[in-house]
N, C-alpha and C positions, 0 to 999 in steps of 0.2 A: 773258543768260547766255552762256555760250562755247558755240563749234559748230565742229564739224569740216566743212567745206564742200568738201574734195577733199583727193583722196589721188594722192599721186603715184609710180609707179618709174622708177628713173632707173640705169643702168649706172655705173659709177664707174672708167671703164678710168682709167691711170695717165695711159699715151699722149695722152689726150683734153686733160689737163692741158699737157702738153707743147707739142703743138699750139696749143694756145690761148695758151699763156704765149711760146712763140716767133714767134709770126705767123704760125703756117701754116696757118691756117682756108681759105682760098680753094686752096688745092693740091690740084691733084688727088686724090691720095690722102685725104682729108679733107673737102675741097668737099661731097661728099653727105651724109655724117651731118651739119654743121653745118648745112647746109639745112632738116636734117628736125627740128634743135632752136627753130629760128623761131615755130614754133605752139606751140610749149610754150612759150617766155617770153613770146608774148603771151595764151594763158592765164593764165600766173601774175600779169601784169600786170591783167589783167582780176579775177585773182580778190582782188587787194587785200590778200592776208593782212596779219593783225596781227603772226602768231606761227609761227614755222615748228616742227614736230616732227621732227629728223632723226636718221631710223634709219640707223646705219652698223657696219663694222666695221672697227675700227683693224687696221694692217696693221705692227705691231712699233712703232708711231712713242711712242706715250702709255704702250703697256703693254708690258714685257717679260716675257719669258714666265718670270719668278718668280712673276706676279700675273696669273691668266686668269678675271677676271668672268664669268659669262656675261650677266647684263646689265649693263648699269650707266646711270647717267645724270647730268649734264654739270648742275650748280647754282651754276657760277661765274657773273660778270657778264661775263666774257669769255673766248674762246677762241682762240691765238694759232696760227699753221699752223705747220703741224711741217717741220723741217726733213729732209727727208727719204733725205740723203746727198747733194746736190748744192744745200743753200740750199731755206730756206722758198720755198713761191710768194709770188708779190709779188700777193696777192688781199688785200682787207680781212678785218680782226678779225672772228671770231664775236664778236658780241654775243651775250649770252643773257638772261634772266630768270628772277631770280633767286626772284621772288618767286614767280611759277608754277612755278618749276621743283622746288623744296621742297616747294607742296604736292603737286603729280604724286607725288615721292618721297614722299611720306606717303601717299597715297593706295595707289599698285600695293604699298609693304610691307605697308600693313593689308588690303589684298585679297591677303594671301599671297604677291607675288612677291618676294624677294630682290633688290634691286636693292641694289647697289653704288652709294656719293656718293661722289661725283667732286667735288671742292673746286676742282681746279686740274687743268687737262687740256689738252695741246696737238690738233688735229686733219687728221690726213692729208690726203691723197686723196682716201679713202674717203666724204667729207664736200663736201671743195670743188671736188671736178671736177662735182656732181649742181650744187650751189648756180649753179658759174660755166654750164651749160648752162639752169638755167631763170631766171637772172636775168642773166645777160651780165655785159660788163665794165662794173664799177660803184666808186664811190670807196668807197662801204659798201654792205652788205647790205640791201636793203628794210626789212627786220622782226628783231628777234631770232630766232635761235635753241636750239632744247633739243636737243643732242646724246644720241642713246641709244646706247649705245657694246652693241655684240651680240659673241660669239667665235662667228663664222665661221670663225677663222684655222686651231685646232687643236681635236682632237678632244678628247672630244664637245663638237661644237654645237647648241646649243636644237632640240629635233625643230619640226617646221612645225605641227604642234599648240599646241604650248606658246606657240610665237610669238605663232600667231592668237589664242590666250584675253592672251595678255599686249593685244592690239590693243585685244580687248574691252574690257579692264580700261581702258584709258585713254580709251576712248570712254564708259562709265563715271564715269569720274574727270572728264572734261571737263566734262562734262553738269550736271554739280555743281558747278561753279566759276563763282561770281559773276559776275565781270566781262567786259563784253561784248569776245570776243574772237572773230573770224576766224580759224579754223586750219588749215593744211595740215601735211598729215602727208605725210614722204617716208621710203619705204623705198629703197634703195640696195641695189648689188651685182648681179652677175652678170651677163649673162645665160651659157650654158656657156660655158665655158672651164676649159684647165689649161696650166698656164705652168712645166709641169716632168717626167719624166720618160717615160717611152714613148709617153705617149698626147697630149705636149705641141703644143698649136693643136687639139685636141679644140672641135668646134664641132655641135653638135646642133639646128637651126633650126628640124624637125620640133617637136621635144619645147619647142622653146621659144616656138613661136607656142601650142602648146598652151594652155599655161600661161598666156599670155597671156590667150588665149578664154575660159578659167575662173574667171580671175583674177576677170571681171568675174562670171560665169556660173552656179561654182559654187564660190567658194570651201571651202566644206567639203569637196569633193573633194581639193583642192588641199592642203589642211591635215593629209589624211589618210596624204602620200606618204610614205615612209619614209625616211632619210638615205640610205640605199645607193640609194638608185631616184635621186636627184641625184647621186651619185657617178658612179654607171655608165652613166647618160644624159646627162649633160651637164658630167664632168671633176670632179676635186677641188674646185675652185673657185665650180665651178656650185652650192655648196651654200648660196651668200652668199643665192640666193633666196629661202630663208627669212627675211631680214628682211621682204622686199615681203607678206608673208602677215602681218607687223605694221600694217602701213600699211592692208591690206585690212581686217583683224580689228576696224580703226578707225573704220573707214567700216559705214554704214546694210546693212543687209540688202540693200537694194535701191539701186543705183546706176546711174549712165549713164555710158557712155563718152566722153568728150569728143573725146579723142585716144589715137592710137598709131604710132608708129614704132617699124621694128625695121632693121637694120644690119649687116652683115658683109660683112667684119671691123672691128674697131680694135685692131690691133697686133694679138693674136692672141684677141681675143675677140668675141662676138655680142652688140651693144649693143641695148638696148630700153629704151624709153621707155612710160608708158602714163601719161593723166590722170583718174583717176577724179571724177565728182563727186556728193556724195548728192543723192537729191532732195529739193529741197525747198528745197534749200542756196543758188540764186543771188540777187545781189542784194544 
């Protein structure tokens, strides 16, 4: 049957993109966070997935704002990078699957979540800056893709409750699915930051190694923060962390830390990385 065998968070700065797409990885200014993504793709190398689950949030590019899902998810057989006002990235196509992806969506609606089908979806940033740090530069993707598309962007976004029980649901849902699949789930986004008005380069590293430590620790602590407690500790933006509480919600009770990197700055935000694995899972 299917298993979710690790989970992963990953920052999804814009910059990270840039950097990598211009050849500035070894620049100083860069040299050390890309250093510290090394063990993460040879993790994910090791972990062999079949099937990636990727939590993100689109950043204007797929959805404008006539239309604010708060979930949604990604059931095409492909997903092409968006163009983001300067030219798509030259990264390879989301592939996705099609046929998992459909029942996942049948699944979380009839466990009561709302999800939004996505037929035809392009994907940011928000997406392929996580894939190109844990898989490097590649002609295609190791595995398909399932984009879960979250509104982070504008208020209200899903509280960090709602998230973690959505996690469940698809841990859940996995569990039930016939066919022997390997799955990593990534949630994406954050770590503080805000990239606009008074409080902008707002960077909180206290509050975000926290988070980090619980992530593994306690997550229902974690799950229980209120949207204003990431506003006012870690910048408007900082609220993207509620996906990573998706990715948690997915994974075993009990887990093991693999890995963790944490990083500041990139461009004006606190990048973190962390690789959860369930037990039980290797192998």
């Amino acid at each position: 049957m299917a298993r979710i065998v690790a989970g992963v968070g990953c920052s999804h700065v814009h910059a990270i993109g840039d950097a990598i797409d211009l050849g500035k990885t070894e620049d100083e200014y860069w040299h050390r966070l890309f250093e510290g993504f090394k063990r993460s793709k040879e993790l994910m190398s090791e972990l062999r997935p079949d099937l990636l689950i990727g939590v993100f949030n689109d950043h204007g590019s797929a959805m404008p704002l006539q239309y604010i899902p708060t979930f949604s998810l990604g059931v095409a057989a492909e997903f092409k990078p968006a163009d983001e006002g300067w030219g798509a990235r030259q990264v390879p196509i989301v592939k996705g699957d099609p046929e998992f992806a459909w029942y996942l969506a049948e699944a979380l609606i009839l466990d009561e979540f709302d999800m939004t089908i996505i037929n035809e979806m392009v994907v940011d940033h928000g997406l392929t800056v996580p894939l190109s740090l844990m898989f490097g530069p590649a002609k295609e993707w190791p595995c398909p893709v399932i984009p879960l598309c979250v509104n982070a962007l504008t208020y209200p976004s899903p509280t960090g409750k709602r998230c973690f029980d959505l996690g469940r649901a698809i841990r859940k849902a996995v569990a039930a699915y016939a066919p022997d699949l390997r799955i990593v789930i990534l949630g994406t986004g954050g770590m503080s930051h805000q990239i606009h008005g008074e409080r902008s380069g707002l960077i909180n590293s206290v509050w975000d190694k926290r988070f980090l430590d619980r992530l593994s620790s306690d997550p229902l602590e974690l799950a229980s923060i209120p949207l204003l407690e990431y506003v006012r500790e870690t910048g408007a933006e900082g609220i993207e962390m509620v996906m990573w509480l998706i990715m948690r919600g997915a994974l075993n009770d009990e887990v093991e830390e693999a890995y963790r990197f944490y990083h500041v700055p990139a461009s004006n935000t606190a990048v973190g990385n962390i690789i959860l694995m369930n037990r039980g899972s290797s192998g």
